[in-house]
Structure formats: structure tokens, C-alpha cells
ZABA-494885 format. One record per atom (N, C-alpha, C): x, y negated, z; residue in three letters. Coordinates in steps of 0.05 Angstrom, whole numbers, padded with zeros to 5 digits, always signed. Last residue first. Layout:
N
XYZALA;...
***
This chain:
164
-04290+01905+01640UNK;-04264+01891+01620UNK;-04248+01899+01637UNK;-04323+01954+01663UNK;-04331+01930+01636UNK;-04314+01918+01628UNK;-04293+01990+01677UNK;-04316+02001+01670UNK;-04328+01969+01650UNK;-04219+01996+01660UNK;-04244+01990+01670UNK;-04277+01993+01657UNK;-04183+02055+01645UNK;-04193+02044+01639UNK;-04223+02026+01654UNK;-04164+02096+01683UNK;-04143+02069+01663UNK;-04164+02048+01649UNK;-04192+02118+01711UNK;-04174+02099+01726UNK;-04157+02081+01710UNK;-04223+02142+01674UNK;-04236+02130+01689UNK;-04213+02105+01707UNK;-04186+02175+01664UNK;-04202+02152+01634UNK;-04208+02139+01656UNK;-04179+02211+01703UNK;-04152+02203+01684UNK;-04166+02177+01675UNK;-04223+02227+01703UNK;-04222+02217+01723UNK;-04198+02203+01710UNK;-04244+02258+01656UNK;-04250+02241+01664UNK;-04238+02219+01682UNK;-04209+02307+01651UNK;-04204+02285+01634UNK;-04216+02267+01649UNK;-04229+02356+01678UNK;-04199+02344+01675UNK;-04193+02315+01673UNK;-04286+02337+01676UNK;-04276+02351+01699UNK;-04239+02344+01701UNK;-04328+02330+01642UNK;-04303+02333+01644UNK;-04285+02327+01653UNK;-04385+02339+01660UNK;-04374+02353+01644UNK;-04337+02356+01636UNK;-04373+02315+01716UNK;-04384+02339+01708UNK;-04369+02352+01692UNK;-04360+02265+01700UNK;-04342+02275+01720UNK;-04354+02312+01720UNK;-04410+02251+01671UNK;-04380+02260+01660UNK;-04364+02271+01673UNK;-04436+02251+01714UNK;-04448+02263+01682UNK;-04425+02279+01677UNK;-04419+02200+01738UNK;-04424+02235+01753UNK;-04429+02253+01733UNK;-04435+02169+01704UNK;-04409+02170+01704UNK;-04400+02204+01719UNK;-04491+02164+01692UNK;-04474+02173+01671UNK;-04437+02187+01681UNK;-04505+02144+01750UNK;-04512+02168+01738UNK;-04489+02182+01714UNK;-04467+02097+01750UNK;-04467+02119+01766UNK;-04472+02145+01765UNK;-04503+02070+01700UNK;-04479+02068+01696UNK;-04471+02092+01720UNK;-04562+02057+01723UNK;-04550+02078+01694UNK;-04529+02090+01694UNK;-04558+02037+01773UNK;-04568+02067+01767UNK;-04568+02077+01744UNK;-04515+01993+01789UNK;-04529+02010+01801UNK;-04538+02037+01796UNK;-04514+01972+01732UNK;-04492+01977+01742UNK;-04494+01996+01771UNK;-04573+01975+01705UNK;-04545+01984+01695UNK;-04526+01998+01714UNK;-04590+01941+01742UNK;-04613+01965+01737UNK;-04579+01984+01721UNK;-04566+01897+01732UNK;-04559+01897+01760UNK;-04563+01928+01756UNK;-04572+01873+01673UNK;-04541+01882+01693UNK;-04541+01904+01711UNK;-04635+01865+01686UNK;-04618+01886+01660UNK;-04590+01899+01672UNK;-04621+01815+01716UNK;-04638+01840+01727UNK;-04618+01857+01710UNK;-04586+01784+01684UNK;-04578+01805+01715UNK;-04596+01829+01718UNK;-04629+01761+01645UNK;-04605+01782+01650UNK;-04596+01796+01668UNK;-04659+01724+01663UNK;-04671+01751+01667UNK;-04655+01770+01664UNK;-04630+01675+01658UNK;-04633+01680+01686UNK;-04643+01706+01687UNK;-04616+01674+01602UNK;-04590+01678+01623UNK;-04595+01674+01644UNK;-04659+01667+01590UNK;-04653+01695+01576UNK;-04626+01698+01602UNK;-04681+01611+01616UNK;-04685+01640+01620UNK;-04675+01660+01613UNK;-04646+01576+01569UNK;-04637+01585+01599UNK;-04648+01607+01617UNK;-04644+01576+01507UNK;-04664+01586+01533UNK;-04643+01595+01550UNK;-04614+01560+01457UNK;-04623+01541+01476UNK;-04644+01551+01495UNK;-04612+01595+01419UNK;-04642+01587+01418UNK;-04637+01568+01441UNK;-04554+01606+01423UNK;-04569+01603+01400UNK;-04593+01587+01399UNK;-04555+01619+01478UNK;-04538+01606+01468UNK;-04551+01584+01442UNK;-04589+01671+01480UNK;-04586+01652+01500UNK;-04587+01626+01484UNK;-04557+01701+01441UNK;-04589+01692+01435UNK;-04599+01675+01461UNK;-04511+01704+01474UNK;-04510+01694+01447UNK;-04546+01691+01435UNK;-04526+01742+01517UNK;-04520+01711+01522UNK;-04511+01695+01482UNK;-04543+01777+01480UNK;-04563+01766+01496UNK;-04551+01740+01495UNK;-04501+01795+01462UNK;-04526+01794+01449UNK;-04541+01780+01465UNK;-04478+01813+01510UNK;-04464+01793+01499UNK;-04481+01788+01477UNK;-04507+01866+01520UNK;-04499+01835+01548UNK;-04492+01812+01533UNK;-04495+01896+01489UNK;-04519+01887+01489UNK;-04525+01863+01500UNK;-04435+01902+01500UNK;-04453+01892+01471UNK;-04478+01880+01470UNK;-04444+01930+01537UNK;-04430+01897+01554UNK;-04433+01886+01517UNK;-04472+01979+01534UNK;-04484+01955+01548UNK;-04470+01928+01545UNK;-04422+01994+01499UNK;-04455+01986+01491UNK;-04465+01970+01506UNK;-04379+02000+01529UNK;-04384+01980+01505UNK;-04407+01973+01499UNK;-04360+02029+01585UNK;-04392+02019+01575UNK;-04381+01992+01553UNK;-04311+02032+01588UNK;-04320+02055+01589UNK;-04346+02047+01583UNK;-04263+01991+01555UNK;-04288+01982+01572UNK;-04302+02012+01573UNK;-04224+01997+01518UNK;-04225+01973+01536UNK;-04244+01971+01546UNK;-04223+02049+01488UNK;-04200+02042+01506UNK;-04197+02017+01528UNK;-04276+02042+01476UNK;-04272+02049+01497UNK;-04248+02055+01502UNK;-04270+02013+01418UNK;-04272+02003+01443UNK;-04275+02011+01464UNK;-04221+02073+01396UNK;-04246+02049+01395UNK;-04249+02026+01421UNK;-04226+02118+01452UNK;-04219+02113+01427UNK;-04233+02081+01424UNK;-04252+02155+01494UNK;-04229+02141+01491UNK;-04218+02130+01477UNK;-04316+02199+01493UNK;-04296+02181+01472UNK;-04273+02162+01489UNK;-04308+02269+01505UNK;-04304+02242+01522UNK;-04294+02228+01496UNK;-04366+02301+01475UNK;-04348+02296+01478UNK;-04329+02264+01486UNK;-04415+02325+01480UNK;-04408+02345+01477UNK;-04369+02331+01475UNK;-04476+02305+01525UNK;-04448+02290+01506UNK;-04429+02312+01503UNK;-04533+02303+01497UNK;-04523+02325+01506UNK;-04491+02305+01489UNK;-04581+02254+01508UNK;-04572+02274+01502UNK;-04556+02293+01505UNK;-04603+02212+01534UNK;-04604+02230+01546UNK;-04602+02262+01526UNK;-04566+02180+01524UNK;-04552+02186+01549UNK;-04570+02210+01561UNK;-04545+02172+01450UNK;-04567+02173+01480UNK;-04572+02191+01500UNK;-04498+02187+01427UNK;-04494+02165+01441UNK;-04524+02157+01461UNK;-04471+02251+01422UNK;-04502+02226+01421UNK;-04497+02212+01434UNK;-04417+02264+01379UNK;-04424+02264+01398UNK;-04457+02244+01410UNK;-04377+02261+01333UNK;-04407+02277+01335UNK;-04406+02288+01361UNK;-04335+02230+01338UNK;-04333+02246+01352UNK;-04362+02263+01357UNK;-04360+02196+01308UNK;-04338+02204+01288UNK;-04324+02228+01317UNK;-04400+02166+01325UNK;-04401+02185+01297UNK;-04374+02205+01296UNK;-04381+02142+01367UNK;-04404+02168+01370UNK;-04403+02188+01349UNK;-04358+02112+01336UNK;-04338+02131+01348UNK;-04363+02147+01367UNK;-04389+02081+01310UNK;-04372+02087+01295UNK;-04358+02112+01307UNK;-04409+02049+01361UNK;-04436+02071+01348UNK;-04419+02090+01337UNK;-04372+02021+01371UNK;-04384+02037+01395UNK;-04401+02055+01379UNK;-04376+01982+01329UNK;-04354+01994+01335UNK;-04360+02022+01350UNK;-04429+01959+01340UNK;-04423+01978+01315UNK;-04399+01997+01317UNK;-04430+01937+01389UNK;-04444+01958+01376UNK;-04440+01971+01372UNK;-04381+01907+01367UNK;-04381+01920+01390UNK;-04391+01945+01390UNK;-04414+01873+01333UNK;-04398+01891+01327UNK;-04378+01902+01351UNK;-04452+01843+01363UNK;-04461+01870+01348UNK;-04443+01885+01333UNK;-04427+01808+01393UNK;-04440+01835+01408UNK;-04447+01857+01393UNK;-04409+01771+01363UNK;-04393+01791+01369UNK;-04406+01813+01387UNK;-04456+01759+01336UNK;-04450+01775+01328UNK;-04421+01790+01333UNK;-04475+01728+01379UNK;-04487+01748+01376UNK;-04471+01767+01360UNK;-04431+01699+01378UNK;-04432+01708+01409UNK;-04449+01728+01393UNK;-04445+01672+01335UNK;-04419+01672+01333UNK;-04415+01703+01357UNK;-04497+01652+01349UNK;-04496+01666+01325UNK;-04463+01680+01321UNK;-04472+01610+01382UNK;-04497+01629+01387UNK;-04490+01648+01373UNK;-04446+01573+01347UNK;-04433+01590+01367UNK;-04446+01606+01383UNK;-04494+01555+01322UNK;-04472+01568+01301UNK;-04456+01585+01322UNK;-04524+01536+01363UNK;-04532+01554+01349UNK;-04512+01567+01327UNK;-04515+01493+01404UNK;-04499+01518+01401UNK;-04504+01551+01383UNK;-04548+01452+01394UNK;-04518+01441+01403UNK;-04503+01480+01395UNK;-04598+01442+01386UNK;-04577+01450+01358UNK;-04549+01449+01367UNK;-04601+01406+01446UNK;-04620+01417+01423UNK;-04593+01417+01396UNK;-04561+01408+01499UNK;-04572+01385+01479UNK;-04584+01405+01452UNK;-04579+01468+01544UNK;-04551+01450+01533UNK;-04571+01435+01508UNK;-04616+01492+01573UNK;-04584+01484+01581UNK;-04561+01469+01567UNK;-04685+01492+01569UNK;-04669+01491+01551UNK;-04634+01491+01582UNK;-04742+01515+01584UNK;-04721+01511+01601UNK;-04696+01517+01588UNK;-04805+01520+01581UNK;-04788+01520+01559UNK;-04769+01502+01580UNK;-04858+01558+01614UNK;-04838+01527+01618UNK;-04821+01524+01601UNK;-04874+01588+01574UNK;-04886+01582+01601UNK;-04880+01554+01608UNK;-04827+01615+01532UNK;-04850+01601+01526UNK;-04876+01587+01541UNK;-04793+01619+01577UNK;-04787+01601+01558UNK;-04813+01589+01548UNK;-04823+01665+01595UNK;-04814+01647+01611UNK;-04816+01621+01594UNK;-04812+01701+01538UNK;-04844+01694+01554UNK;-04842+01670+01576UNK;-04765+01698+01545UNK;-04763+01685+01514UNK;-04798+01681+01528UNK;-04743+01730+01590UNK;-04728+01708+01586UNK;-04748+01685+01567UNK;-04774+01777+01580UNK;-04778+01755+01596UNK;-04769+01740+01598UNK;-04744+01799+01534UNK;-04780+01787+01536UNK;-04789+01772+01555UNK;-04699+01813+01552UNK;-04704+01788+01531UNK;-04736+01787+01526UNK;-04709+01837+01590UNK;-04700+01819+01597UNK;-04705+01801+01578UNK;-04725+01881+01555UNK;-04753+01875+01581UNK;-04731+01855+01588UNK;-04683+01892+01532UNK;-04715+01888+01525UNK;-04729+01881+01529UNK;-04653+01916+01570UNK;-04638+01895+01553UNK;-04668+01884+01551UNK;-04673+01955+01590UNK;-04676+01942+01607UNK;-04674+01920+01594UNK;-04672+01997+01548UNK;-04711+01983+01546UNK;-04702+01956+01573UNK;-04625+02012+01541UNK;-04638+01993+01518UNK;-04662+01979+01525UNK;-04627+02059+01573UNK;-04619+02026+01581UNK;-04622+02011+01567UNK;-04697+02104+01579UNK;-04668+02089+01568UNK;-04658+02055+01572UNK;-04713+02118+01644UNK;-04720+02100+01620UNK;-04692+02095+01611UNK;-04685+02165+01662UNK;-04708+02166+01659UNK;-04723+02145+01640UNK;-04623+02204+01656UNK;-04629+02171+01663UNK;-04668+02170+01654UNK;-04592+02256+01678UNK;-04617+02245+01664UNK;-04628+02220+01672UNK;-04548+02272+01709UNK;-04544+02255+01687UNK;-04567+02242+01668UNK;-04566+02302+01750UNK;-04557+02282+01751UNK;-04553+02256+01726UNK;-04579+02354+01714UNK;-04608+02331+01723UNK;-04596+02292+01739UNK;-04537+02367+01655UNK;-04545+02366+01691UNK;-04563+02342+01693UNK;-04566+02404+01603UNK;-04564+02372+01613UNK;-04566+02375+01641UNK;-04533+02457+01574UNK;-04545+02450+01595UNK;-04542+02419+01611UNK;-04549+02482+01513UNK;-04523+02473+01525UNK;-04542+02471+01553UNK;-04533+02537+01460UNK;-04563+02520+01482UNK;-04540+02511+01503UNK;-04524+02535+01405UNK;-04508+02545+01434UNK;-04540+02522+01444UNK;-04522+02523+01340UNK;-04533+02547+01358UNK;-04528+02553+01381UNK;-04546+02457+01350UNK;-04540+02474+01336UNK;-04546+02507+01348UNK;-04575+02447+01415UNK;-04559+02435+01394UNK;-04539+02458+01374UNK;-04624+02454+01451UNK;-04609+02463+01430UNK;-04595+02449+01409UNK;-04633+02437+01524UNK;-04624+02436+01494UNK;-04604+02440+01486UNK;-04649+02437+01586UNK;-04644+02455+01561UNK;-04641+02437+01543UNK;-04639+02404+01652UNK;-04657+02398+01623UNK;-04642+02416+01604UNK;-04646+02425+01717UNK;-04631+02419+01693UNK;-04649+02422+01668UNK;
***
């Protein structure tokens, strides 16, 4: 188990819950290979300028998702990085409709810079990102919680799906 101090109580991060590369870097390493691909073979899906306003439409419903999802980290001063110390279950916000907002924000960022730029790679290197998620971020985190909360969790967990 990982120590930290948060304020004055030293809490205790179970080793189950320590995710090793944050899930942001998978999003990252998809959109680099999607957009390095692109620039290899440039492998458009739909007629040139055809979807850049509804690109931009997709992106920015991903980023208020985000934002939404960030809003109720804040407001339950709790860290929204996984490898911090979650001192509390959010249910609120958009996690009354998805126990992972962030990722399925990040997911919808993508397919909206997909969309936007006309690269069909960004929506073939995705999965990877998905798959690295749904397998060994998302599992980890969830045993996290089932940890820390022990009552509540399981309750959230059955009403609410893990992406829609």
C-alpha cells in the first residue's frame, strides 16, 4: 500500500487501486497514432469539410462532460486522479448516468476530432485506449471503491451503468 498525506490524517492507497500509467496517456497515445497514421497514409471517411461543424459539435460535447465530471470532483473535494486518495463516492452530476464520465468524455473527444479532421485512423486507434480502460483501469478502480465503500458502492454500482 501507497501512504499519503492529505491534510492532517495519512490515509492509505490500496495497491489494488494503483493504476500505473494514468488513463489520460492511453486517450494520447491513441490520438497520436491515429493523427501519425494519418499523416503515413492519410485515410479520410467521409467527403472533405463534410463534418467539421458537427466535429466540433461532438468535441465539445465531450468537453462538457469533462467539465461537468471535473465540477463534482470539486464540489465533493475529492481527486479526480486515480492515483490519488478518493475520500468520496460521487453520484451526482453525470455520474448518475455513467460511473466513468471522464473516459466516455475523452472517448467522445476523440470521435469528434475524428469527425472534424476527417481521419479514419483516430477511430481505428481508439479501441486500443477503450479496450486498456475497460480491462485494467476501469476493474482496478472499481475494486478501489468496493474497498473504500463498502456500503455504498455496490448499491451505485447496480443502478447505475458503467458507460450508458
Amino acid at each position: 500500500m501507497k501512504r499519503e498525506k492529505t491534510s492532517d490524517t495519512v490515509q492509505q492507497i490500496p495497491q489494488e487501486c494503483i493504476v500505473r500509467i494514468p488513463p489520460w496517456v492511453w486517450f494520447l497515445l491513441s490520438l497520436l497514432a491515429g493523427l501519425g497514421l494519418h499523416r503515413i497514409v492519410p485515410l479520410g471517411f467521409m467527403p472533405p469539410e463534410a463534418g467539421s461543424i458537427f466535429g466540433w459539435v461532438i468535441v465539445g460535447l465531450g468537453m462538457a462532460i469533462l467539465a461537468l465530471s471535473e465540477r463534482q470532483f470539486a464540489r465533493h473535494r475529492t481527486s479526480h486522479d486515480n492515483r490519488g486518495i478518493t475520500s468520496a463516492l460521487i453520484t451526482t452530476g453525470p455520474f448518475r448516468l455513467s460511473r466513468n464520465p471522464v473516459y466516455l468524455g475523452l472517448m467522445i473527444m476523440l470521435v469528434g476530432l475524428a469527425v472534424t479532421f476527417n481521419v479514419l485512423w483516430l477511430l481505428i486507434s481508439m479501441p486500443l485506449a477503450f479496450l486498456v480502460i475497460q480491462f485494467h483501469v476501469v476493474p482496478k478502480e472499481e475494486a478501489c471503491l468496493q474497498q473504500l465503500f463498502p456500503n455504498t458502492y455496490t448499491g451505485y454500482q447496480s443502478s447505475v451503468r458503467r458507460w450508458l
